[in-house]
C-alpha positions in Angstrom: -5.2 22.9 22.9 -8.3 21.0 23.1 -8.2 19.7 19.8 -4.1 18.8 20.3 -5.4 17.0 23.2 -8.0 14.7 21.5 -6.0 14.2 18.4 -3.6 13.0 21.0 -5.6 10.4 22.7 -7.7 9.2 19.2 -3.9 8.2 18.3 -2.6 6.4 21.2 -3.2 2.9 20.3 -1.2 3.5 17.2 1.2 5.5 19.0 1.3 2.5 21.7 1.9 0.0 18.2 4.7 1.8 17.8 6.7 1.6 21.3 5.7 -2.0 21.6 7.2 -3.0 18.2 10.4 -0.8 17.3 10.6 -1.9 13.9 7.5 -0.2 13.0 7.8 3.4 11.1 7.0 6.6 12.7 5.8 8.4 10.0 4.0 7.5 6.7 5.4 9.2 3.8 6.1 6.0 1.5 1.8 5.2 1.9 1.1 8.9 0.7 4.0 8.8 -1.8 2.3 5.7 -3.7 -1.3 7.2 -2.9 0.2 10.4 -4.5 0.4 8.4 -7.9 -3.0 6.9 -7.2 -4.3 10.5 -7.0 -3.1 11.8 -9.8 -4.0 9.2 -12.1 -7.5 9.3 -10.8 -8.8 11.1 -13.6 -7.5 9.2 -16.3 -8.8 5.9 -14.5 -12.1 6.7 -14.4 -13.3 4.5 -16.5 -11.0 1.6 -14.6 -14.2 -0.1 -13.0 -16.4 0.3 -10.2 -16.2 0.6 -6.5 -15.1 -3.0 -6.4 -12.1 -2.3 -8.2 -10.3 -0.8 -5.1 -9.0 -3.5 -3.9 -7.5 -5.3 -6.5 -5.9 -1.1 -7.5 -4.6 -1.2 -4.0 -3.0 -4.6 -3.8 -1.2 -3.8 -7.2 -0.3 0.0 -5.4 1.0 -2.8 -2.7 2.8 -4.9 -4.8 4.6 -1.9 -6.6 5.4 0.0 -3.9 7.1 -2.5 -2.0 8.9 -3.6 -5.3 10.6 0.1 -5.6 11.0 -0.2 -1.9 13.3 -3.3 -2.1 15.2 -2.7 -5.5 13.7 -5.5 -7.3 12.4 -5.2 -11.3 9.0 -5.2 -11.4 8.9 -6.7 -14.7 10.3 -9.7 -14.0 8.8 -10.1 -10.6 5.4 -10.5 -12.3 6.7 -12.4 -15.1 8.1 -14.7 -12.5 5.2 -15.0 -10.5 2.6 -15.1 -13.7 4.6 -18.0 -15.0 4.7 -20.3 -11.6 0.9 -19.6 -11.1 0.8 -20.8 -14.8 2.2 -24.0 -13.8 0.3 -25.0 -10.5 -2.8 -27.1 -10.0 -5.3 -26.8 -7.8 -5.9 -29.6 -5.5 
């Protein structure tokens, strides 16, 4: 009971989140469904980089997942975005 009790009040600020702002998602399954992948390959990505590479891994985890989430083609999405960056200048 104890430890249902301090589980209970570690989460309230996130629990707090979520009655404030009703668009917000109860549970997480889609975040462990694309870390599942993440996991799995983890093995055969060994050799991917070092520590510093966790960031860039996650926004493309980011970027993917939210692709399946909406229906759009991840192929072109990239192509799309690869080819206006392409064409921009800095100022």
């Amino acid at each position: 009971m104890g430890q249902a009790i301090s589980y209970r009040w570690n989460h309230w600020p996130a629990l707090e989140r979520f009655l404030e702002h009703g668009e917000v998602e109860l549970n997480h399954n889609l975040v462990e469904n694309v870390m599942h992948s993440t996991a799995i390959g983890k093995k055969n990505w060994l050799f991917f980089g070092s520590a510093e590479a966790a960031t860039p891994s996650a926004v493309m985890d980011t970027l993917i997942a939210n692709c399946r989430l909406r229906g759009v083609e991840l192929h072109a999405y990239l192509k799309d975005v690869l080819e206006r960056l392409l064409r921009m200048t800095s100022r």
